[in-house]
C-alpha positions in Angstrom: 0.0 0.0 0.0 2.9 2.5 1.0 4.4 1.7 -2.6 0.9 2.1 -4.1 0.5 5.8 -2.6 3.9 6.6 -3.5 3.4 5.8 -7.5 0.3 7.6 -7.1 2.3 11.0 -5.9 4.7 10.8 -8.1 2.3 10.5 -10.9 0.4 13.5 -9.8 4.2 15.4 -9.3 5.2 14.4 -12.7 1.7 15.4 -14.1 1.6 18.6 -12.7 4.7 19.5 -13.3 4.6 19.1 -17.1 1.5 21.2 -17.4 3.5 24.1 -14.9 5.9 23.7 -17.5 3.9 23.9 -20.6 2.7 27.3 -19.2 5.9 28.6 -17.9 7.2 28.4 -21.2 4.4 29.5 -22.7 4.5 32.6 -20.8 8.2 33.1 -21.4 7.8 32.7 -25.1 5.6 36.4 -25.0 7.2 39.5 -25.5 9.1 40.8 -22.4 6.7 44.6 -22.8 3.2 41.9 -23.0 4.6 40.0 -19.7 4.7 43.1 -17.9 1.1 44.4 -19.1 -0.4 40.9 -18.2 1.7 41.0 -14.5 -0.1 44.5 -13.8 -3.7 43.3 -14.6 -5.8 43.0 -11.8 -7.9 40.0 -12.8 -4.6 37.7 -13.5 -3.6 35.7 -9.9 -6.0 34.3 -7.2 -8.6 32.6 -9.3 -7.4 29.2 -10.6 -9.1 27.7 -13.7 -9.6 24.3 -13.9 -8.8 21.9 -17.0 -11.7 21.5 -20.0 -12.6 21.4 -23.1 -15.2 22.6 -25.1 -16.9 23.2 -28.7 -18.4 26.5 -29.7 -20.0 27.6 -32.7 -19.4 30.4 -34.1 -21.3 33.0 -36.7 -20.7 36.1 -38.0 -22.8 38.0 -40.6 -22.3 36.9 -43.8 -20.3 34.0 -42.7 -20.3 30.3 -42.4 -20.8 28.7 -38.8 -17.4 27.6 -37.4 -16.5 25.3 -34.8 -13.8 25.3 -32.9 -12.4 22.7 -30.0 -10.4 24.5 -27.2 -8.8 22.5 -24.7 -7.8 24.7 -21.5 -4.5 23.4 -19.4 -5.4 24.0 -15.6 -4.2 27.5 -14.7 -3.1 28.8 -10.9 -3.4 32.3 -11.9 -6.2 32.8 -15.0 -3.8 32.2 -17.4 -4.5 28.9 -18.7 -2.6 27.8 -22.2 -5.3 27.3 -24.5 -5.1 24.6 -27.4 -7.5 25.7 -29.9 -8.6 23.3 -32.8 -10.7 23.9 -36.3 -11.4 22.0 -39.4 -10.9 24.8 -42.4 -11.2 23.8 -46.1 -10.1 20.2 -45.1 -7.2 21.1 -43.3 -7.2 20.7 -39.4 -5.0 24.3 -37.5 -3.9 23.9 -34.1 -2.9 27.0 -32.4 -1.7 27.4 -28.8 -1.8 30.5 -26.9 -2.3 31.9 -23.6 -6.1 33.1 -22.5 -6.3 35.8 -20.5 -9.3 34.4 -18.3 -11.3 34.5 -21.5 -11.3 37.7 -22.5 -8.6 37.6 -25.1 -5.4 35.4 -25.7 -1.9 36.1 -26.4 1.1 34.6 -28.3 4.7 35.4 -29.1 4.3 37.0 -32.3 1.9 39.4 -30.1 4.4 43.0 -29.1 1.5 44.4 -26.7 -1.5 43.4 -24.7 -3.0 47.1 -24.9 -5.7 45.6 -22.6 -7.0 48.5 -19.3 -9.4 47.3 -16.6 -11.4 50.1 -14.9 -13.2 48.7 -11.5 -13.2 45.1 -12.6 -12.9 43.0 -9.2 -13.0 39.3 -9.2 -14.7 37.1 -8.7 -17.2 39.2 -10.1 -20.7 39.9 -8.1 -24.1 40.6 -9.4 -24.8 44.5 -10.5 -21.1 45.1 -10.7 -19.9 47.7 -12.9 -16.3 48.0 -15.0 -14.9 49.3 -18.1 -12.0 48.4 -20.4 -10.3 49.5 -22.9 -8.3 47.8 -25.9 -6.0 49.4 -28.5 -4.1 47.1 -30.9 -4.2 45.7 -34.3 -5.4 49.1 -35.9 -8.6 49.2 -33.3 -9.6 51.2 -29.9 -12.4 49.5 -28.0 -13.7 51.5 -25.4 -16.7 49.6 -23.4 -18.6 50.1 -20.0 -20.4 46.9 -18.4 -22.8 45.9 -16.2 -23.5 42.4 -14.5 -26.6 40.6 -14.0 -28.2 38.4 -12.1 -27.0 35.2 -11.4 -28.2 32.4 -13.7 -27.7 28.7 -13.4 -24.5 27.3 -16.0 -26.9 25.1 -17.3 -28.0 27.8 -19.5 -24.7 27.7 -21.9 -24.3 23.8 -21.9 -26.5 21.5 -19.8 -23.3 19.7 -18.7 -22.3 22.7 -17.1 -22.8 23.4 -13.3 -22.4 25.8 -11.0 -24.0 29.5 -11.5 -22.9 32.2 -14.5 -23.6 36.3 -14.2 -24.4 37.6 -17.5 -23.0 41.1 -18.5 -23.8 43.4 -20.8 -21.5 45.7 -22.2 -21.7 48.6 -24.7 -19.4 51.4 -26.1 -17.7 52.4 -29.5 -14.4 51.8 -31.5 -12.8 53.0 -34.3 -10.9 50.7 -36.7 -9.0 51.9 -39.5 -10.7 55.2 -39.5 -14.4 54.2 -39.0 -16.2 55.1 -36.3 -18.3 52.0 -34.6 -21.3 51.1 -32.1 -21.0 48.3 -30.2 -23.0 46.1 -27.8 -21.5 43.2 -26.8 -23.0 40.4 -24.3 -20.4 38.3 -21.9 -20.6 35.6 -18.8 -18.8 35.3 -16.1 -18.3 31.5 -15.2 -17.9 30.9 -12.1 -17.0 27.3 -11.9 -14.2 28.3 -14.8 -13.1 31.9 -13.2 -13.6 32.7 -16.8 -15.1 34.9 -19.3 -16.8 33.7 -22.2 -18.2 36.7 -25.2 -21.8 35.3 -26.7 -22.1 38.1 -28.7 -21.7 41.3 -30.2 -23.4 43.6 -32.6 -21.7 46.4 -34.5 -23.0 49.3 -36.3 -20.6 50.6 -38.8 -20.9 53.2 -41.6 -21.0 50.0 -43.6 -24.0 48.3 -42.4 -24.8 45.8 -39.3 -22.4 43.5 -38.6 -23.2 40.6 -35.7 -21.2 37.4 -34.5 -22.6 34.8 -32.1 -20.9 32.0 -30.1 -22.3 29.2 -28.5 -21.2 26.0 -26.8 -22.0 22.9 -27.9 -19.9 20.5 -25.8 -18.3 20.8 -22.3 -16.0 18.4 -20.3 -13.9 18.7 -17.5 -10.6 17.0 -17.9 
């Protein structure tokens, strides 16, 4: 029994110790200016995310449905290395990247996070209100939010448990010159300690524009 219980820590150490590892140098990999935006964000530490994978579908206007696999690594600090799988013309593209508890992911080829909280406190309660703002790749987004009432997980995926607070967020942007409306709907997971974005509708000097996400499988691993 005492050599059963030892096999069984060391498994666990050896386990563990990869997927520290896998994140450490995934984290090292980033630009030394984007480790120092994502060490000053308040939302990053404290929270751990657990392992899972899901499938979400994806639509934009105009567009095709997608669907996507992403398999989260368990994460001590809400930034969980995400593994993120898609079938395209035939051809299967992995990418792996670092999520920042959902709300956007990073990589090395990445030279600044240009992500600002405003009043965001985790874990995040019911009627809570923050704003952010995001500047990169030729965009500003400026948005305020407010959350909801609690709602049961069930909701997004009936294999999901636990309680989610919707949030509803809206503000403008400019990209490339235009000038855009935005109204975006988010949930806070609370089993995860993530973020997930359902949707978000734009109005643009070039029409309506609207992309939708849903999840269609869910697994803890």
């Amino acid at each position: 029994m005492k050599h059963f219980f030892k096999s069984v820590l060391v498994y666990f150490s050896l386990c563990f110790g990869l997927l520290h590892l896998t994140w450490a140098s995934e984290l090292e990999k980033l630009q030394p200016s984007v480790q120092q935006e994502l060490k000053a964000l308040s939302i990053i530490g404290g929270l751990p995310t657990p392992a899972f994978t899901w499938t979400l579908e994806k639509q934009r206007t105009s567009k095709g449905k997608r669907k996507l696999v992403e398999q989260f690594l368990s994460s001590a600090n809400g930034l969980p290395v995400m593994i993120t799988t898609e079938i395209r013309d035939s051809r299967e593209i992995v990418k792996q990247r670092l999520s920042v508890r959902g709300l956007m992911d990073v990589d090395s080829k990445d030279t600044t996070l240009g992500l600002k909280l405003i009043d965001l406190v985790l874990p995040l309660k019911s009627g809570a209100k923050f704003s952010f703002e995001l500047t990169r790749d030729h965009r500003t987004v400026t948005k305020q939010c407010l959350a909801s009432e609690r709602q049961e997980a069930s909701s997004l995926h009936p294999l999901m448990s636990g309680l989610i607070i919707p949030i509803t967020c809206i503000g403008s942007a400019t990209y490339h010159g235009l000038n855009i409306k935005s109204t975006s709907e988010l949930v806070w997971i609370e089993s995860l300690n993530l973020f997930l974005a359902l949707s978000e509708v734009a109005e643009t000097p070039l029409g309506i524009f609207a992309e939708s996400t849903r999840v269609l499988s869910f697994e803890f691993r």
